[in-house]
C-alpha positions as CSV (number, residue, x, y, z in Angstrom):
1,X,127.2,138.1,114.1
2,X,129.2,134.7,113.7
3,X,132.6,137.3,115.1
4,X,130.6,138.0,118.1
5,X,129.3,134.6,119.0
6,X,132.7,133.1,118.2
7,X,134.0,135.5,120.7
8,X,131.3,135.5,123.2
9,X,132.3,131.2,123.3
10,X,135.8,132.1,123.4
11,X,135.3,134.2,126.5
12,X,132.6,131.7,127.9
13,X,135.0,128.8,127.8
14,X,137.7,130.6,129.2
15,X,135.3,130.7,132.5
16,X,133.9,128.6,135.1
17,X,131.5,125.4,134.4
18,X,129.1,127.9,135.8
19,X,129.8,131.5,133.8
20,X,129.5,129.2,130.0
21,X,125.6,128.0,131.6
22,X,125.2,132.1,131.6
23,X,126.6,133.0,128.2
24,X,124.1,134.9,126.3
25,X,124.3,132.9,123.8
26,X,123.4,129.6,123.1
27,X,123.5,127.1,120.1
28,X,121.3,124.5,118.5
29,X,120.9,121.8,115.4
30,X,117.7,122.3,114.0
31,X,118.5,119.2,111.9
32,X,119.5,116.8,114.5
33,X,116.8,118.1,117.1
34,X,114.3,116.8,114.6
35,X,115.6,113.9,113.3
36,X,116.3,112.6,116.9
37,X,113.3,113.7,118.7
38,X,111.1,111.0,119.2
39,X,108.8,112.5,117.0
40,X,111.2,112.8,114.4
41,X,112.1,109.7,113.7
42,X,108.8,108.2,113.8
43,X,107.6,110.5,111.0
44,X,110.7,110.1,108.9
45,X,110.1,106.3,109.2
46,X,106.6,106.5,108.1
47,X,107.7,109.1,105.3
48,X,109.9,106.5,104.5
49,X,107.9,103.8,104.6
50,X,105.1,105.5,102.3
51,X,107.9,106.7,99.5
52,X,109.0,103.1,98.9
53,X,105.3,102.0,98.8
54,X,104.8,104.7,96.4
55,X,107.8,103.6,94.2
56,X,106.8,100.4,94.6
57,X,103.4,101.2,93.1
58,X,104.9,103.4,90.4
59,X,106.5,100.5,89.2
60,X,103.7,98.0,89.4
61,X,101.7,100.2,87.4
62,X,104.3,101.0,84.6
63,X,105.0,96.9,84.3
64,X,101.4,96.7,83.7
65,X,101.1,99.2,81.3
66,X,104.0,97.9,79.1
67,X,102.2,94.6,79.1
68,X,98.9,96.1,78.1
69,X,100.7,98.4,75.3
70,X,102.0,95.0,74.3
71,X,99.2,93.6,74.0
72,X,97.3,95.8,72.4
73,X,100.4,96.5,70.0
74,X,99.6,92.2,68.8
75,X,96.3,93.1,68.2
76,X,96.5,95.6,65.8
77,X,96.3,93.2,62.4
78,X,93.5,91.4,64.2
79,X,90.9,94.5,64.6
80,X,90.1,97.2,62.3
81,X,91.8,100.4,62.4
82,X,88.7,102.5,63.9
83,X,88.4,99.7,67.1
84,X,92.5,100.2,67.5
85,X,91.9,103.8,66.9
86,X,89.6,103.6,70.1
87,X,91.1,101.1,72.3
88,X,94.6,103.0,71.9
89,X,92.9,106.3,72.8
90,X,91.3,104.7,76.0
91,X,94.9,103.3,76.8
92,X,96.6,106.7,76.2
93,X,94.1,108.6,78.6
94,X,93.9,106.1,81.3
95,X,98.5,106.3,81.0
96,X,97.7,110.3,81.3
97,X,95.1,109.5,84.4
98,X,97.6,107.3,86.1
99,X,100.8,109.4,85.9
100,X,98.8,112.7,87.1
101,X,97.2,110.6,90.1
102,X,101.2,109.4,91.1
103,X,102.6,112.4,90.4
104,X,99.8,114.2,92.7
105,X,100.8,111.0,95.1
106,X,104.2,112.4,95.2
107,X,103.2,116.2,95.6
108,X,101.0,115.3,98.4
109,X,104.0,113.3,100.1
110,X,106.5,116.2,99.5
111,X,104.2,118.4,101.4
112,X,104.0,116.4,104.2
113,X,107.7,116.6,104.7
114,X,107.2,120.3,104.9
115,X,104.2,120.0,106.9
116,X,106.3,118.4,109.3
117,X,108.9,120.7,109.6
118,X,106.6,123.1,110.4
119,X,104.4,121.0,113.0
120,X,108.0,120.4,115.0
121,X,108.9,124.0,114.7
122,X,105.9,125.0,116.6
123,X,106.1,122.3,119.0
124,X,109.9,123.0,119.5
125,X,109.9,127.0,119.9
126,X,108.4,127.2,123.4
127,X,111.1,124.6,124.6
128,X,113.9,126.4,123.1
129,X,112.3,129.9,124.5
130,X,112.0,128.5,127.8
131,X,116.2,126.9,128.1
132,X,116.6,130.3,126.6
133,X,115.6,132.4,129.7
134,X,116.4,129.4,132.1
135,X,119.8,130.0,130.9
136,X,119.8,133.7,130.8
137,X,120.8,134.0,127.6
138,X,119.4,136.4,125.4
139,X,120.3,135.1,121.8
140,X,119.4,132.0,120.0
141,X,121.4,130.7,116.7
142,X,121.2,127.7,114.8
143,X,124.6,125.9,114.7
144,X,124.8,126.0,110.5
145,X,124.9,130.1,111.2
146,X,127.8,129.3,113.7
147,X,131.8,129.2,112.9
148,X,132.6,127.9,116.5
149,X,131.0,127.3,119.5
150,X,131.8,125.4,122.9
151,X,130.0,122.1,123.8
152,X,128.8,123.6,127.3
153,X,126.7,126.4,124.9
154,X,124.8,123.8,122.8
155,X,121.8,123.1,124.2
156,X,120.6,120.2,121.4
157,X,120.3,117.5,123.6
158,X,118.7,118.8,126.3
159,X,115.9,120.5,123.5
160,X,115.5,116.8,122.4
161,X,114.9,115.5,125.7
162,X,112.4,118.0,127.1
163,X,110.6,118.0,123.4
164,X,110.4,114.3,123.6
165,X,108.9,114.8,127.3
166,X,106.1,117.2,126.1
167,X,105.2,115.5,122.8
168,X,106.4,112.1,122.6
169,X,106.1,110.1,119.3
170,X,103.6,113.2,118.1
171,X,101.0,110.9,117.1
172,X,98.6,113.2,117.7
173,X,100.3,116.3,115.7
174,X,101.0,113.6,112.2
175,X,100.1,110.1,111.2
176,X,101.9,110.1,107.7
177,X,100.0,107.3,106.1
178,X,95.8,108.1,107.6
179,X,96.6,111.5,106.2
180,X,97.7,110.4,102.7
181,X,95.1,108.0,102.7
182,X,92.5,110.6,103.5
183,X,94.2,113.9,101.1
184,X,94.7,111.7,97.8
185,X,90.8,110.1,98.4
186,X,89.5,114.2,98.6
187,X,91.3,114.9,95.6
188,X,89.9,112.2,93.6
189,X,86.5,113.2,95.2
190,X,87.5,117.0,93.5
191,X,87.5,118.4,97.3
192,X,91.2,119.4,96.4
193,X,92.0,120.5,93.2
194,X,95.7,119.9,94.0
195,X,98.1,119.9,96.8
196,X,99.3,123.3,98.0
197,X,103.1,123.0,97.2
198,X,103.4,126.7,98.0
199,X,102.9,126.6,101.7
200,X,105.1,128.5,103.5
201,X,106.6,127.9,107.2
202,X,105.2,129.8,109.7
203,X,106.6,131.1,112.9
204,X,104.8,131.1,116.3
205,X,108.5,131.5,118.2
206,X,111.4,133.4,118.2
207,X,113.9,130.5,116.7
208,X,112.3,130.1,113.2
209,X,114.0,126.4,111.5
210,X,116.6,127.2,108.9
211,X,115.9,126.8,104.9
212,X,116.1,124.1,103.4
Protein backbone atom coordinates (compact mmCIF):
# COMPACT_ATOMS: atom_id res chain seq x y z
CA UNK A 1 0.00 0.00 0.00
CA UNK A 2 2.59 2.84 1.05
CA UNK A 3 4.72 1.40 -2.65
CA UNK A 4 1.68 2.20 -4.56
CA UNK A 5 0.77 5.53 -3.06
CA UNK A 6 4.41 6.58 -3.08
CA UNK A 7 4.30 5.79 -6.74
CA UNK A 8 0.88 7.00 -7.60
CA UNK A 9 2.49 10.80 -6.06
CA UNK A 10 5.53 10.22 -7.96
CA UNK A 11 3.56 9.98 -11.18
CA UNK A 12 1.05 12.70 -9.94
CA UNK A 13 3.74 15.23 -9.52
CA UNK A 14 5.38 14.43 -12.53
CA UNK A 15 2.00 15.97 -14.17
CA UNK A 16 0.11 19.04 -14.61
CA UNK A 17 -1.28 21.36 -11.62
CA UNK A 18 -4.39 19.91 -12.93
CA UNK A 19 -3.69 15.75 -13.32
CA UNK A 20 -2.11 15.75 -9.16
CA UNK A 21 -6.06 17.50 -8.27
CA UNK A 22 -7.16 13.99 -10.07
CA UNK A 23 -4.82 11.50 -8.39
CA UNK A 24 -6.72 8.76 -6.80
CA UNK A 25 -5.32 9.30 -3.96
CA UNK A 26 -5.26 11.69 -1.49
CA UNK A 27 -3.67 12.35 1.98
CA UNK A 28 -4.54 13.71 5.37
CA UNK A 29 -3.28 14.47 9.24
CA UNK A 30 -5.78 13.17 11.39
CA UNK A 31 -3.81 14.83 14.18
CA UNK A 32 -3.40 18.25 12.90
CA UNK A 33 -7.08 18.33 11.30
CA UNK A 34 -8.25 18.10 14.88
CA UNK A 35 -5.97 19.97 16.79
CA UNK A 36 -6.47 22.99 14.30
CA UNK A 37 -10.06 22.85 13.67
CA UNK A 38 -11.75 25.35 15.44
CA UNK A 39 -13.27 22.82 17.34
CA UNK A 40 -10.21 21.29 18.24
CA UNK A 41 -8.59 23.72 19.87
CA UNK A 42 -11.44 24.90 21.83
CA UNK A 43 -11.83 21.48 23.49
CA UNK A 44 -8.25 20.86 24.00
CA UNK A 45 -8.17 24.26 25.80
CA UNK A 46 -11.02 23.47 28.02
CA UNK A 47 -9.41 19.76 28.49
CA UNK A 48 -6.66 21.70 29.45
CA UNK A 49 -8.02 24.02 31.51
CA UNK A 50 -10.03 21.23 33.60
CA UNK A 51 -6.70 18.93 34.09
CA UNK A 52 -4.83 21.75 35.88
CA UNK A 53 -7.96 22.50 37.92
CA UNK A 54 -8.00 18.98 38.72
CA UNK A 55 -4.28 18.89 39.69
CA UNK A 56 -4.80 21.85 41.39
CA UNK A 57 -7.47 20.26 43.53
CA UNK A 58 -5.56 17.00 44.00
CA UNK A 59 -3.13 18.98 45.61
CA UNK A 60 -5.27 21.18 47.87
CA UNK A 61 -6.78 18.12 49.15
CA UNK A 62 -3.50 16.21 49.88
CA UNK A 63 -2.07 19.57 51.81
CA UNK A 64 -5.09 19.24 53.86
CA UNK A 65 -4.92 15.88 54.67
CA UNK A 66 -1.24 16.01 55.74
CA UNK A 67 -2.25 18.86 58.09
CA UNK A 68 -5.19 16.90 59.46
CA UNK A 69 -2.96 13.60 59.88
CA UNK A 70 -0.78 15.96 61.75
CA UNK A 71 -2.94 17.02 63.77
CA UNK A 72 -4.52 14.19 64.72
CA UNK A 73 -0.97 12.45 65.02
CA UNK A 74 -0.45 15.57 68.31
CA UNK A 75 -3.43 14.31 69.74
CA UNK A 76 -2.75 10.99 70.35
CA UNK A 77 -1.36 11.32 74.15
CA UNK A 78 -4.21 13.65 74.76
CA UNK A 79 -7.25 11.14 74.07
CA UNK A 80 -7.62 7.63 74.86
CA UNK A 81 -6.70 4.99 72.58
CA UNK A 82 -10.41 3.82 71.71
CA UNK A 83 -11.43 7.83 70.59
CA UNK A 84 -7.85 7.77 68.44
CA UNK A 85 -8.83 4.34 67.37
CA UNK A 86 -12.08 5.98 65.96
CA UNK A 87 -11.10 9.35 64.76
CA UNK A 88 -8.10 7.65 62.80
CA UNK A 89 -10.57 5.18 61.16
CA UNK A 90 -12.88 8.17 60.15
CA UNK A 91 -9.67 9.85 58.74
CA UNK A 92 -8.48 6.70 56.84
CA UNK A 93 -11.97 6.15 55.11
CA UNK A 94 -12.69 9.78 54.25
CA UNK A 95 -8.43 9.51 52.54
CA UNK A 96 -9.99 6.26 50.74
CA UNK A 97 -13.33 8.42 49.76
CA UNK A 98 -11.28 11.21 48.45
CA UNK A 99 -8.74 9.46 46.31
CA UNK A 100 -11.52 7.16 44.60
CA UNK A 101 -13.74 10.44 43.98
CA UNK A 102 -10.26 12.15 42.10
CA UNK A 103 -9.20 9.16 40.64
CA UNK A 104 -12.89 8.74 39.16
CA UNK A 105 -12.37 12.69 38.39
CA UNK A 106 -9.52 11.69 36.23
CA UNK A 107 -11.21 8.61 34.54
CA UNK A 108 -14.10 10.69 33.69
CA UNK A 109 -11.67 13.43 32.07
CA UNK A 110 -9.66 10.70 30.16
CA UNK A 111 -12.86 9.69 28.51
CA UNK A 112 -13.74 12.87 27.42
CA UNK A 113 -10.51 13.04 25.38
CA UNK A 114 -11.76 9.91 23.71
CA UNK A 115 -15.14 11.12 23.45
CA UNK A 116 -13.85 13.80 21.52
CA UNK A 117 -11.97 11.98 19.17
CA UNK A 118 -14.79 10.27 18.32
CA UNK A 119 -17.42 13.33 18.19
CA UNK A 120 -14.72 15.01 15.48
CA UNK A 121 -14.40 11.80 13.64
CA UNK A 122 -18.04 11.78 12.93
CA UNK A 123 -18.29 15.33 12.16
CA UNK A 124 -15.09 15.12 9.91
CA UNK A 125 -15.95 11.87 7.77
CA UNK A 126 -18.65 13.47 5.49
CA UNK A 127 -16.13 16.32 4.69
CA UNK A 128 -13.35 14.13 3.90
CA UNK A 129 -15.97 11.83 1.76
CA UNK A 130 -17.17 14.67 0.02
CA UNK A 131 -13.20 16.31 -1.20
CA UNK A 132 -12.83 12.67 -1.77
CA UNK A 133 -15.32 12.34 -4.80
CA UNK A 134 -14.94 16.25 -5.55
CA UNK A 135 -11.46 15.24 -6.32
CA UNK A 136 -12.07 12.01 -7.97
CA UNK A 137 -10.09 10.11 -6.07
CA UNK A 138 -10.98 6.88 -4.93
CA UNK A 139 -8.61 6.25 -1.79
CA UNK A 140 -8.23 7.96 1.44
CA UNK A 141 -4.94 7.43 3.78
CA UNK A 142 -3.88 9.04 6.78
CA UNK A 143 -0.45 10.72 6.39
CA UNK A 144 1.29 8.54 9.45
CA UNK A 145 0.33 5.28 6.94
CA UNK A 146 2.28 7.35 4.18
CA UNK A 147 6.18 7.19 3.20
CA UNK A 148 5.90 10.20 0.69
CA UNK A 149 3.44 12.12 -0.70
CA UNK A 150 3.28 15.56 -2.77
CA UNK A 151 1.90 18.75 -1.14
CA UNK A 152 -0.83 19.26 -4.07
CA UNK A 153 -2.37 15.51 -2.69
CA UNK A 154 -2.79 16.63 0.95
CA UNK A 155 -5.97 17.80 1.41
CA UNK A 156 -5.48 18.85 5.42
CA UNK A 157 -6.10 22.30 5.08
CA UNK A 158 -8.78 22.45 3.05
CA UNK A 159 -10.68 19.50 5.56
CA UNK A 160 -9.97 22.11 8.33
CA UNK A 161 -11.49 24.94 6.61
CA UNK A 162 -14.68 23.33 5.39
CA UNK A 163 -14.98 21.42 8.92
CA UNK A 164 -14.65 24.69 10.66
CA UNK A 165 -17.39 26.04 8.18
CA UNK A 166 -19.91 23.32 9.09
CA UNK A 167 -19.29 23.10 12.86
CA UNK A 168 -17.46 25.94 14.10
CA UNK A 169 -16.22 25.95 17.73
CA UNK A 170 -18.56 22.59 18.22
CA UNK A 171 -20.24 23.96 21.19
CA UNK A 172 -23.05 22.22 20.62
CA UNK A 173 -21.26 18.60 19.99
CA UNK A 174 -18.90 19.13 23.73
CA UNK A 175 -18.75 21.69 26.56
CA UNK A 176 -15.82 19.96 28.54
CA UNK A 177 -16.44 21.50 31.90
CA UNK A 178 -20.94 21.36 32.03
CA UNK A 179 -20.33 17.75 31.21
CA UNK A 180 -17.88 16.99 33.94
CA UNK A 181 -19.82 18.97 36.21
CA UNK A 182 -22.97 17.01 35.39
CA UNK A 183 -21.03 13.06 35.02
CA UNK A 184 -19.05 13.26 38.44
CA UNK A 185 -22.56 14.88 40.28
CA UNK A 186 -24.53 11.41 38.69
CA UNK A 187 -21.86 9.29 40.01
CA UNK A 188 -21.93 10.61 43.38
CA UNK A 189 -25.84 10.39 43.04
CA UNK A 190 -24.92 6.27 42.13
CA UNK A 191 -26.58 7.01 38.52
CA UNK A 192 -23.04 5.76 37.25
CA UNK A 193 -21.36 3.31 38.88
CA UNK A 194 -18.18 4.35 37.09
CA UNK A 195 -17.01 5.84 33.88
CA UNK A 196 -16.96 3.54 30.87
CA UNK A 197 -13.14 3.60 30.09
CA UNK A 198 -13.81 0.78 27.59
CA UNK A 199 -15.58 2.72 24.94
CA UNK A 200 -14.56 2.08 21.72
CA UNK A 201 -14.49 4.55 18.55
CA UNK A 202 -17.00 4.10 16.24
CA UNK A 203 -17.10 4.70 12.54
CA UNK A 204 -20.02 6.37 10.64
CA UNK A 205 -17.42 7.01 7.48
CA UNK A 206 -15.07 5.55 5.33
CA UNK A 207 -11.71 7.41 6.93
CA UNK A 208 -11.86 5.86 10.50
CA UNK A 209 -9.01 8.23 12.87
CA UNK A 210 -5.88 6.36 13.48
CA UNK A 211 -4.92 4.66 17.12
CA UNK A 212 -3.71 6.24 19.51
Amino acid sequence: MRVLALILCLLAGAGSAQDTAQSPVLVFDFDRMLFDSAFGQRVAGELRAAGDALVAENEAAEEALLAEEEALSRRRDEISAEEFAALASDFDARVQQIRLEQDVKEAQLEQMLREWRQLFQRAANPVLSAILEERGAAILLEQRSTYLAANTVDITDEAIARIDAEIGGGEALLNVGVMLDQRFADWQAGRRPAPDEGAEATDEGPVPAPAE
